[in-house]
C-alpha positions in Angstrom: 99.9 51.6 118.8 100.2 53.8 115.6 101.0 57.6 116.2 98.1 59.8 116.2 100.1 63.3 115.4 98.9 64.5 111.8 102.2 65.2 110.2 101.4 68.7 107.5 103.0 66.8 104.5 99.8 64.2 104.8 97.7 67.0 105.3 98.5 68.9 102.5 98.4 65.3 100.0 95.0 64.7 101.7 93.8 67.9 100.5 95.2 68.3 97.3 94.1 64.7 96.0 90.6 65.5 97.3 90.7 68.7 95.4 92.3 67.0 92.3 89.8 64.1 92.1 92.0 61.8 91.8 96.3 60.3 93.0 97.1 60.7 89.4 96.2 64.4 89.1 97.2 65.4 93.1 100.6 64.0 92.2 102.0 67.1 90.6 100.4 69.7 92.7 102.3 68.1 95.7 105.7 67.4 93.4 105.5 63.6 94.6 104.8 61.0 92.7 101.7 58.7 92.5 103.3 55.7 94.9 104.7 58.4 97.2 101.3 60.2 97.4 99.6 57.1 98.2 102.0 56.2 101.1 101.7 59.8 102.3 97.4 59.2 102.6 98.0 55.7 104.3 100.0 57.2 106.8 97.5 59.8 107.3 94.9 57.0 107.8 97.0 54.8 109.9 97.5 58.0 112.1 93.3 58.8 112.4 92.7 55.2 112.6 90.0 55.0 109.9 89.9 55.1 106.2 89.1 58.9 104.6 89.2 57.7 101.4 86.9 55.0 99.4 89.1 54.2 96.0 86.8 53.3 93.4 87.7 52.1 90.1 86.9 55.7 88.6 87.1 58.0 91.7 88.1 58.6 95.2 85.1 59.4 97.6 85.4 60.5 101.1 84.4 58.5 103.8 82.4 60.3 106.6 86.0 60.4 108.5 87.6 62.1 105.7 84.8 64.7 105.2 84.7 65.7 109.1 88.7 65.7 108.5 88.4 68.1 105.4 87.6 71.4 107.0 90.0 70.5 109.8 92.9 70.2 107.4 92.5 73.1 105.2 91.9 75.3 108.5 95.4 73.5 109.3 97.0 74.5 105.8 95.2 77.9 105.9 96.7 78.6 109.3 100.6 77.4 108.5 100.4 79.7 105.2 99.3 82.5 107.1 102.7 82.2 109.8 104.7 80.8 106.6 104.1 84.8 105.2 103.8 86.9 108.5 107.1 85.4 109.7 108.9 85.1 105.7 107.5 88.2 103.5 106.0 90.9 103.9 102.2 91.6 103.8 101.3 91.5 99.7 98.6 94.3 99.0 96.9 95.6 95.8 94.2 94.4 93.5 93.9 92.3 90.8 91.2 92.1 87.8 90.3 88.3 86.8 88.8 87.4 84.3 87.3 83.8 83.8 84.3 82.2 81.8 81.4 80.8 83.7 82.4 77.0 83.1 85.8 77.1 84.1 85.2 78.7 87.3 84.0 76.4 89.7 86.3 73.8 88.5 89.5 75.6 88.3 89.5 78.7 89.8 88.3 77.8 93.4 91.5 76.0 94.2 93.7 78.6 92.8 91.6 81.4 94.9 91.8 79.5 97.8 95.8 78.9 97.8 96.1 82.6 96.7 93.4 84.0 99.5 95.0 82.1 102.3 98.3 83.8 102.3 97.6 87.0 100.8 94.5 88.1 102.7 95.3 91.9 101.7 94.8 91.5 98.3 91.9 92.5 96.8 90.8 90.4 93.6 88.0 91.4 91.3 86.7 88.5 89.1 84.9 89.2 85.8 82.6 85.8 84.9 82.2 86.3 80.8 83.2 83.9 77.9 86.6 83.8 75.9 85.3 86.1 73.5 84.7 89.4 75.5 87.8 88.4 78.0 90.4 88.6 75.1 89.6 92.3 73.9 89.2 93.4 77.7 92.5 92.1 78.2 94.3 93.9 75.2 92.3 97.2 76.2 94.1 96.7 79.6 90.6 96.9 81.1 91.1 93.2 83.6 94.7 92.1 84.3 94.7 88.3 83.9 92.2 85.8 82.3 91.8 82.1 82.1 90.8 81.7 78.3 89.7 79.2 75.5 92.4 79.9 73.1 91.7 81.2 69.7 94.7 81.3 68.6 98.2 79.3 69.3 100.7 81.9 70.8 97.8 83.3 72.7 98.7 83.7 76.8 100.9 81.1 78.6 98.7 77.1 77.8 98.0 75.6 81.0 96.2 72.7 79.6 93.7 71.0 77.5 90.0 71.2 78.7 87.8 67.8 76.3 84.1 69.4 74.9 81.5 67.3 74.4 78.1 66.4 73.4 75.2 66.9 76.3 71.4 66.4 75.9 68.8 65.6 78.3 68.4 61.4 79.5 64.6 62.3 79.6 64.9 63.1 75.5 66.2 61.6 72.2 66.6 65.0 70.7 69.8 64.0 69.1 67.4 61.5 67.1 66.5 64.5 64.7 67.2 65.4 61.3 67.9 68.2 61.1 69.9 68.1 65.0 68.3 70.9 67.1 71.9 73.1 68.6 72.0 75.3 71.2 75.4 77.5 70.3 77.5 79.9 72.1 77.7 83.8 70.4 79.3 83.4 67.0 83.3 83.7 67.4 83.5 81.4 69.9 86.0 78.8 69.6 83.3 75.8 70.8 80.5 77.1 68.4 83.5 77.5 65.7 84.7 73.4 67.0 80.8 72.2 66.9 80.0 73.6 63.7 83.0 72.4 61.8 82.4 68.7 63.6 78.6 68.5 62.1 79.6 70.1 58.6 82.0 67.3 58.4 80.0 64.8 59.2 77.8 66.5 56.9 74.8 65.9 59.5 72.6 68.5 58.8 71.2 70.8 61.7 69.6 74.0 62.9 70.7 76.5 65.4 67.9 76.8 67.8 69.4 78.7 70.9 71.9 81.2 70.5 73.4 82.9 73.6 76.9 83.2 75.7 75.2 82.5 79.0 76.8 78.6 80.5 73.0 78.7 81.7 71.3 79.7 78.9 72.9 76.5 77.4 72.1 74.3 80.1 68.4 75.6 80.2 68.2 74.6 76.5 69.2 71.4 76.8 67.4 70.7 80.0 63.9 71.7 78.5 64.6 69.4 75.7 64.9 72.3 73.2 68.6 71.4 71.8 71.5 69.1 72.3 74.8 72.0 73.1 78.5 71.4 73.1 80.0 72.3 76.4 83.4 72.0 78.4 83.1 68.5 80.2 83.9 70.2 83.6 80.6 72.3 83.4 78.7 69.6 82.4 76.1 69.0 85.4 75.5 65.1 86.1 71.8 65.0 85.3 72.8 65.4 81.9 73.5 62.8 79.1 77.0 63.2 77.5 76.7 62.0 74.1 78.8 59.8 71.8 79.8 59.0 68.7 77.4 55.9 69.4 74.3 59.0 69.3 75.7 59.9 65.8 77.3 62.6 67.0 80.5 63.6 65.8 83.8 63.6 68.0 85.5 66.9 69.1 88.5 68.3 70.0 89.5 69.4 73.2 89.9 73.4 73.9 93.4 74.7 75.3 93.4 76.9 77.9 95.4 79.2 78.8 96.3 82.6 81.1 96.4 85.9 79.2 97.9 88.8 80.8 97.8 92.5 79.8 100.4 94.8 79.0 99.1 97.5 81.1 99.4 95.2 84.3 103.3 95.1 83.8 105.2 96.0 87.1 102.0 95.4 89.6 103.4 93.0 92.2 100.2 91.1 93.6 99.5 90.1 89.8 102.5 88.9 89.8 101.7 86.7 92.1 98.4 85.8 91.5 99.9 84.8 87.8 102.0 82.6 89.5 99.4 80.8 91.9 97.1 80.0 88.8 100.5 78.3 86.9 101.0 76.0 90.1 97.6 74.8 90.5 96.8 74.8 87.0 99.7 74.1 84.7 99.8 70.5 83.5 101.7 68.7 81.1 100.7 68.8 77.5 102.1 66.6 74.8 
């Protein structure tokens, strides 16, 4: 008969691959490797008796088991961080500015937020949701103290990694069937208006910029109402829409690198210290 104790190790793997989206992108986060991970979730489902993972070609997708075990194992994780710092370090207070665009937020900040919130439960974070553009000059006015970015430039912040953009329109329309293309484009200096721009004018596929705004919603309500294909980070992209190919006649585009700013005048503060740290852990991934 197979133990039934849940060991933390295939906890913690369990969550983190779930959170990842995938063995190949968990891997890291737990500093295992992809075969090691993979043993460390079949022990975990030899031990509950079930499967809590389906393994798709694509995908993993949690079986009913694994979603009732979800909130069981980050309470678990939650709770062993929480005696890891009472009993270790001392209590981290302070507050921290953050600044983040609207698309990156639900994809990348939640898990670094909910590492950071589970064992320093004194610290007070402020979060600022605005694009690249406004982030950068907040962050050199010292006005927010750290800011996941769209890099404009190559030495700018620390790069965490490389986020692809690409081509969205609504399944319900052929609007990328016009000539002239009908674009809805983020506020002029931004880096994905500056990448879609350049992608069409070399091309040399004439279009017209129908939509302007810096609002991740204002871009999707364009698009949805059949107004405008947009360019957009693929982790915003919302899965009613249609991402579009070079098979649309659409050009191909480069991928944004993102990276973590931090100002000057937050130098010395010990809880963004920290929080800097938390966002390189989860975030940080190889780049060739």
């Amino acid at each position: 008969m197979p133990a039934t104790d849940l060991q933390l190790d295939w906890v913690r793997s369990f969550v983190a691959v779930v959170d990842a989206g995938s063995l190949t992108a968990a891997a890291p986060l737990v500093h295992r490797s992809q075969s090691a991970l993979s043993m460390q979730i079949r022990k975990l489902e030899n031990a509950v008796g079930r499967p809590v993972l389906n393994r798709g070609p694509r995908n993993l997708e949690l079986t009913p088991t694994g979603l009732e075990l979800l909130g069981h194992a980050r309470r678990l994780l939650e709770v062993h961080a929480e005696a890891q710092a009472a009993l270790h370090t001392p209590a981290l207070t302070g507050h921290v500015i953050m600044g983040v665009p609207e698309d990156y937020a639900p994809a990348y900040l939640t898990p670094v937020l909910r590492s950071f919130a589970s064992r320093n439960a004194h610290v007070e974070i402020t979060l600022v949701c605005e694009q690249s553009t406004t982030l950068q000059p907040k962050i050199s006015r010292g006005e927010i103290d750290l800011a996941l970015v769209s890099r404009d430039r190559a030495n700018r912040g620390r790069l965490l990694f490389r986020e692809p953009l690409v081509w969205v329109g609504a399944p319900q329309h052929d609007i990328w069937r016009r000539d002239p293309l009908p674009i809805a484009a983020y506020e002029p200096g931004s880096v994905v208006r500056r990448y879609a721009l350049a992608a069409l004018a070399a091309q040399r596929r004439e279009y017209r910029v129908v939509y302007n705004s810096p609002s991740l919603a204002g871009q999707l309500a364009a698009v949805e109402s059949g107004l405008a294909v947009a360019v957009l980070t693929r982790c915003s992209v919302p899965p009613d829409l249609q991402q579009l190919q070079t098979k649309h006649g659409l050009p191909a585009l480069p991928s944004l690198e993102v990276a973590v700013v931090r100002s000057r005048a937050s130098a010395g503060k010990i809880a963004v210290d920290a929080l800097l740290e938390e966002v390189k852990r989860t975030l940080q991934r190889p780049v060739n």
